[in-house]
C-alpha positions, -999 to +999 in steps of 0.1 A: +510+307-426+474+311-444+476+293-479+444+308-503+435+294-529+397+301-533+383+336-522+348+349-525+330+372-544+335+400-518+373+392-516+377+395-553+358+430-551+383+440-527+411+427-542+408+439-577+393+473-563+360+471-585+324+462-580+307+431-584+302+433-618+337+444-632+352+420-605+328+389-617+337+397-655+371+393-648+367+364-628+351+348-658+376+357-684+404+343-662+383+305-663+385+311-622+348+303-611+347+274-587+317+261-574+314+242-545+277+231-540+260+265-542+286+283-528+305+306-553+346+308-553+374+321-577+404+305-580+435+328-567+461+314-593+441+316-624+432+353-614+468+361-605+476+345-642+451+367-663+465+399-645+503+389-651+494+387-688+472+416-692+499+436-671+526+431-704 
């Protein structure tokens, strides 16, 4: 059982089926950016969150 709760950049591309742009926007508007020294993550609940209410 794999349990994500930070994904990168790439994996946010992917999973919102945008490029780096859009995807980092929406990142941003959902409070999800994590950082973790200089690496970059977005937090998987707070994303999941933003597209449940934008979905209504």
């Amino acid at each position: 059982m794999e349990i994500r709760l930070l994904i990168t950049t790439e994996e946010l591309m992917e999973a919102l089926g945008c490029g780096r742009r859009r995807a980092v926007s929406f990142g941003e508007r959902a409070g999800a950016k994590v950082r973790i020294g200089h690496a970059l993550r977005w937090n998987v609940e707070k994303l999941r969150k933003l597209i449940e209410e934008e979905s209504e």
